[in-house]
N, C-alpha and C positions, 0 to 999 in steps of 0.2 A: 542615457547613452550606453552601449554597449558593444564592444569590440575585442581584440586580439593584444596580446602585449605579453612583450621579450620579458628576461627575467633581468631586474635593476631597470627595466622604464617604468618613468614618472608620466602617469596622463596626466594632461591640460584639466580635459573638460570631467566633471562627476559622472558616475555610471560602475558599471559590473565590466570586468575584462575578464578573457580567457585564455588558456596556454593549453598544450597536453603534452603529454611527456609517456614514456615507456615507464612502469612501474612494474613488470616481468622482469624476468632474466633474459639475460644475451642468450640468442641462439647459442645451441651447441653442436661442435664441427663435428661431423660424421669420420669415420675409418677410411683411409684411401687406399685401395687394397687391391689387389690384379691384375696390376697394371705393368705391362711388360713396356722396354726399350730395346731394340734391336740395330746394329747396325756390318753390310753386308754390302758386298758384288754381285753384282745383275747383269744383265746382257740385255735389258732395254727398262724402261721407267724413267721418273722424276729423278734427279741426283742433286745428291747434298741439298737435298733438303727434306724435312720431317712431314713424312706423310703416316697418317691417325689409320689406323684396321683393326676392324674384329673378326670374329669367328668365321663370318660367314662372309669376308672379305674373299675376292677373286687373284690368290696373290699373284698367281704364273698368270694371267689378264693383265696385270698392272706392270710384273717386272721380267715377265718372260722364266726361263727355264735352263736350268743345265751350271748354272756359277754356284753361288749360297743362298739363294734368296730363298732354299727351307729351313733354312733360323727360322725365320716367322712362325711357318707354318710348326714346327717343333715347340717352339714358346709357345702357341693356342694349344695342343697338344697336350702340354703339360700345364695347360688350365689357366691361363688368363683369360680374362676377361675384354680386355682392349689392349692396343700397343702402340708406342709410335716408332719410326723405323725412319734410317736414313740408309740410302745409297750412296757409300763414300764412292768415290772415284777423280779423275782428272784426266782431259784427252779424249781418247776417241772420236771417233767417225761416224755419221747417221747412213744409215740405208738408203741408198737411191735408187733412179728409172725414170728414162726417157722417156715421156710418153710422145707419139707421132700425131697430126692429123692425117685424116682420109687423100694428102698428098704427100704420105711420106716424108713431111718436113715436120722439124722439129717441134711439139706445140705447148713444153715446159718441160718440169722436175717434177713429180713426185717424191716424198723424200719424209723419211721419219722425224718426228719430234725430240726423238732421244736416241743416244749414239747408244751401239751396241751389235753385236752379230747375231741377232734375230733372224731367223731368216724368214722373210715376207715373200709373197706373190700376189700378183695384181689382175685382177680383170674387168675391162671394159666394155659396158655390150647395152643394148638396146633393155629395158627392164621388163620382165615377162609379163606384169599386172599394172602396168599403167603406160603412158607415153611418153613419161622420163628414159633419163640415161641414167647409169647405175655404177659407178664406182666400187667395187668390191675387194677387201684387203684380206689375202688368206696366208693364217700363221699355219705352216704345213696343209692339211686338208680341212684345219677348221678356220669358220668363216673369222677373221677377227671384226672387220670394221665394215660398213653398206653405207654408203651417201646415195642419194641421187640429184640429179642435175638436170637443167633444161636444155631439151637438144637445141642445135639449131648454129647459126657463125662464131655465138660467142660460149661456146663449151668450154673453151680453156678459161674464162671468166668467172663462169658457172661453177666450174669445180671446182674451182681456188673458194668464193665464196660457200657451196656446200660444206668444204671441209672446214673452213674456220667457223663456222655456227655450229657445225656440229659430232668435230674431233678435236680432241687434242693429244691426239696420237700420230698424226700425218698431216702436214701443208703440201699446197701443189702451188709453187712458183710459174706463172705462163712464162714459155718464151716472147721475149720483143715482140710487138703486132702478132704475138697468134693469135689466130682466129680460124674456125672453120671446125667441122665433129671431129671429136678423136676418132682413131682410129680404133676398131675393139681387137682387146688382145684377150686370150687365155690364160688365165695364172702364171703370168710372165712373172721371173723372179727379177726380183732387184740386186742390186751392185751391192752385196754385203757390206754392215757397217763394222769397222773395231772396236774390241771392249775397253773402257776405259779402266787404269791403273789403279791402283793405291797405297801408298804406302803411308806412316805415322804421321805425316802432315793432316793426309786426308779424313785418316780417323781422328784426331784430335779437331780437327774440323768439325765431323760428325758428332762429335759427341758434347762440343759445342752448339750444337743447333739441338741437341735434345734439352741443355739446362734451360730452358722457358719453357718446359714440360713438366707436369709431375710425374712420376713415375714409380714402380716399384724396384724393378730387377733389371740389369741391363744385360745383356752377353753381343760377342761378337764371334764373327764369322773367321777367327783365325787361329792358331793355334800357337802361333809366334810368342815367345812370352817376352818382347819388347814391347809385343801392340799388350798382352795383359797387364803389365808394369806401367804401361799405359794408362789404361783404363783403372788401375787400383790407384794413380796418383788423381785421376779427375775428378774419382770419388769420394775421396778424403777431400779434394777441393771443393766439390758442391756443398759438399756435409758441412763445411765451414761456414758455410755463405746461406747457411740455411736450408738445404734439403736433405732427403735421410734415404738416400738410395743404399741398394746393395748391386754385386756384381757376379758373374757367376761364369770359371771357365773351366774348361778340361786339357790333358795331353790327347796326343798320339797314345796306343799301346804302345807302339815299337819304341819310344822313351822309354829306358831303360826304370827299374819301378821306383830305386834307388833314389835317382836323378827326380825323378816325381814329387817322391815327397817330401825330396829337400828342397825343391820349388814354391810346394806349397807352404813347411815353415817361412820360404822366406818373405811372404808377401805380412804373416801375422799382423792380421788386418780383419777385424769384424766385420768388415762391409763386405768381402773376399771368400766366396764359396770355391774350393778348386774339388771337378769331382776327378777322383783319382783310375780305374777301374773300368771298363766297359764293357756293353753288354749287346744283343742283339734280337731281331723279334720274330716272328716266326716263319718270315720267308726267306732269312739268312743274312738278313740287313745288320750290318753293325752301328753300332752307335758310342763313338769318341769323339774326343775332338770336339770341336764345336759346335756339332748335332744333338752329342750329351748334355754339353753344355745349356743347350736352348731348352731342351728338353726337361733336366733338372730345374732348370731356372725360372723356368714357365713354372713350375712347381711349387718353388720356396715364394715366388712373388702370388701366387694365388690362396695358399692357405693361410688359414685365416691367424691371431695371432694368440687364439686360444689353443690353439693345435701345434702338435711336432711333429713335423717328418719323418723322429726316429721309427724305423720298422714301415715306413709308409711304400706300399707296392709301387712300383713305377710301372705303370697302363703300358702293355703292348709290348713289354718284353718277358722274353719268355727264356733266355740263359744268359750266364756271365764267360764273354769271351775269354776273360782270365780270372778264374778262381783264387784266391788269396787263402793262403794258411792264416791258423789263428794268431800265430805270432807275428806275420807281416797287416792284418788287421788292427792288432793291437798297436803295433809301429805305427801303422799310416793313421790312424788317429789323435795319438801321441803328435804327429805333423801336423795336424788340422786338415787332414784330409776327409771330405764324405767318400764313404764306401761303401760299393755297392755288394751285397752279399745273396743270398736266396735264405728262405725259409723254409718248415717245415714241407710245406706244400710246393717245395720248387719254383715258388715265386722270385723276382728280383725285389727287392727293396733294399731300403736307405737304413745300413746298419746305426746310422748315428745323423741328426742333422745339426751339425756344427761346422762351423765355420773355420777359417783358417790361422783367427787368434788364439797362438801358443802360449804367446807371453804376455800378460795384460799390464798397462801402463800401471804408476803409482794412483789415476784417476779410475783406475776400471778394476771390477772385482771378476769374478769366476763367469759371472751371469755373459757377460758378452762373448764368450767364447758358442754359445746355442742359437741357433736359428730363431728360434719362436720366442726367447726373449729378446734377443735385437730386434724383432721384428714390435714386441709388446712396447720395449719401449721409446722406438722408434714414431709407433703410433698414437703414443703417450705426450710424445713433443709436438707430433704434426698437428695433433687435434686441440690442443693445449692451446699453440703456436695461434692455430687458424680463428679461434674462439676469442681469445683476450685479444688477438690484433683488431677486432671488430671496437674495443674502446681503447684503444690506442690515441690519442688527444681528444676522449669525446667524456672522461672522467676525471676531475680534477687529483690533486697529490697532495691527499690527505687524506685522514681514516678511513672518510666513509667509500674514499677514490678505490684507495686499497683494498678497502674491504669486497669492493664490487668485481675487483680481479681476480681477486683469493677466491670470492664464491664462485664467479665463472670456470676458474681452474679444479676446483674441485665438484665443481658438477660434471666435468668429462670424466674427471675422475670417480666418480659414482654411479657413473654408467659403465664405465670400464668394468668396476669391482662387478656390477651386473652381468657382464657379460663376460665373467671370470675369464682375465683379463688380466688380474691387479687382486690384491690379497683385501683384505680390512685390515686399515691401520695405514695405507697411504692414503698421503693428504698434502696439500698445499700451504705455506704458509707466508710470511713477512718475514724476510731476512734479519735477522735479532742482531749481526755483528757487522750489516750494513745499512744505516738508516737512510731512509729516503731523504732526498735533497735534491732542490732546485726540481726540473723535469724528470729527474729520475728515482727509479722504485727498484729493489732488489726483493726477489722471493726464493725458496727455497723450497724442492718436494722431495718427502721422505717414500722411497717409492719400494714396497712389498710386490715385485710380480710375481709368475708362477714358473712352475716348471711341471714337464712331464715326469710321473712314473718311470724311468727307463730303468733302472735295475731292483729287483727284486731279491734281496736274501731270503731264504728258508731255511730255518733249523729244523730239524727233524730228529725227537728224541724216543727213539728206543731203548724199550728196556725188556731182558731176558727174562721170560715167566718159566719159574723150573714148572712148575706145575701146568701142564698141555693137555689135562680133562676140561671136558665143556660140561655145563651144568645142564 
């Protein structure tokens, strides 16, 4: 007889039984790394809620043009990889138009899916390539949306059903008993819709709908430093509850510089990039404010955590709206401010990339005041985090249990040291002044990361030769 059998069954009948089991190591969690958060006013799209884009997403398609909704596009910009983005708001009004039948009476609504002062035009008309009807929705002179419909008594049925199969951009409500062709009209515009509001409710809302995301970098679309005070208390909250975001905002110039960078001490906060400085690209565009913002932020969330930003060029600009002496440099660092300076070559870059922690807790040493070690060992918890959660009740609590944690944890760690990352000599171990008991295990890691090169001393020893013959 032969068959299958748990571990502690007793078979009945004699025979051979078998089991199999993992005798490898736990997968180990990968880096999560590029990944932007964004949150902004649009003038049409999804609202309050978290919609996922990359690169080659169509944002002014999605959320229309002319409010914020180039955060986004700034954050891919400064090199993320993916994002997820909420349209805070509340209120507003959708875009309408009456559309007629061929008797002048009324034969329904057309009417957007999303409030906002888009402004749409409409046209109905016979289809030039086949013996449909043609619904056509135009954002200015470009085409936005084409359904077509079957002509005939029931067009106002038609078009209500073409557009729910095949938008979700615009419904068309019939009028009671309409029936009969529409009428075709020419880029008739619609009855503009209003943009909806926002205020700290609604981003606290927003930034609510992004914690069931991972992410790296978040910024928003304002410059208010209620809504930043904001956003630096959600992140300290997520951080608690397990995630390891960062957050990244900027002034106005016309904030006085004073007032800036006593802004930015105040938040002294690791998760809290404040960039202080703005600059501009070469068609006279400036970039503060929350542009910088997204911009910088698309940045520190895409490099990697072997890397600094110190001295890192920032793409696409080409001067500093306001030049800072060395002494207000040296200040605004002294604050925890990033600042943006040129180099030899008249480039803009990132005089320093550090964050806005001045004073570090009795918990925290020097290290968490740098971009790229918050970030190493940021990614040092997530992968840790993501790895040993995989035997979380799947390992009993005992040595060999232990032992099975400890090596998973230091095998991220041995890949980090690879990927210089993490120095030699970090490691993981079994908490020695908290022994395990009952379901629970305590560990402890001794963690060597790195840091960049950023200052250089040279001595340079000269010495007078009386003698100035050459041999």
């Amino acid at each position: 007889m032969a068959g299958t059998f748990t571990i502690g069954e007793t078979k009945v009948r004699p025979g051979v039984y078998h089991r199999y089991e993992n005798a490898g190591n736990v997968s180990l969690a990968g880096a999560i790394n590029g990944i932007g958060a964004g949150v902004f006013q649009a003038n049409w799209g999804p609202m309050n809620e978290v919609v996922e884009l990359e690169p080659s997403s169509k944002v002014n398609q999605i959320f229309g043009s002319g409010k914020t909704e180039d955060l986004i596009t700034e954050m891919f910009n400064g090199g993320i990889t993916s994002g997820f983005f909420v349209r805070a708001g509340t209120g507003g009004t959708v875009p309408t138009i009456t559309l007629k039948n061929a008797e002048e009476a009324d034969a329904g609504t057309l009417q957007g899916a999303y409030v906002g002062d888009r402004a749409f035009t409409v046209t109905i008309r016979d289809s030039i390539t086949s013996d449909e009807r043609e619904c056509i929705v135009y954002d200015g002179t470009t085409e936005f949306l084409k359904v077509t419909f079957a002509p005939g008594e029931d067009e106002p049925a038609a078009l209500q059903a073409a557009l729910a199969a095949q938008s979700q951009d615009f419904i068309f409500i019939p009028a009671e008993s309409a029936v009969g062709p529409l009428k075709d009209v020419l880029q008739s515009p619609f009855t503009p819709g209003t943009n909806p509001t926002a205020s700290a409710t609604e981003y606290s809302n927003a930034f609510d709908a992004l914690e069931a995301h991972t992410w790296n970098v978040l910024c928003v679309d304002t410059e208010d430093s209620a809504i930043h005070n904001l956003l630096a208390s959600y992140l300290d909250r997520i951080y608690g509850a397990g995630a390891y975001p960062m957050g990244c905002v900027a002034p106005l110039t016309s904030t006085p510089l004073d007032t800036r960078m006593t802004n930015a001490a105040a938040f002294n906060n690791e998760k809290v990039v404040y960039v202080l400085n703005s600059a501009k690209d070469a068609t006279g565009k400036v970039y503060e404010g929350y542009r910088l913002a997204a911009r910088i932020g698309g940045m520190v969330a895409a490099i990697a955590s072997n890397q600094s930003l110190t001295h890192e060029v920032v793409s696409q600009m080409t001067d500093l709206v306001e030049s800072l002496t060395n002494t207000q440099v040296i200040n605004a660092l002294k604050k925890g401010c990033l600042v943006l300076t040129k180099n030899e070559s008249g480039q803009v870059w990132i005089e320093q990339g550090i964050n806005t922690l001045i004073t570090p807790s009795g918990e925290q040493d020097e290290g968490w005041k740098k971009i790229r070690r918050v970030k190493t060992r940021f990614e040092l918890m997530q992968r840790v985090d993501d790895t040993t959660e995989k035997l979380i009740g799947k390992v009993d609590n005992d040595t060999d249990g232990r032992a099975t944690i400890v090596a998973a944890g230091n095998g991220v760690i041995k890949t980090m040291i690879g990927e210089k990352k993490l120095l030699t000599g970090t490691q993981m171990m079994e908490d020695a002044n908290n022994p395990a008991q009952g379901d629970s295990a305590w560990f402890v890691f001794e963690v060597y990361d790195k840091d960049s090169v950023e200052k250089a001393y040279m001595t340079y020893r000269f010495r007078f030769a009386a003698d100035t013959s050459e041999a």
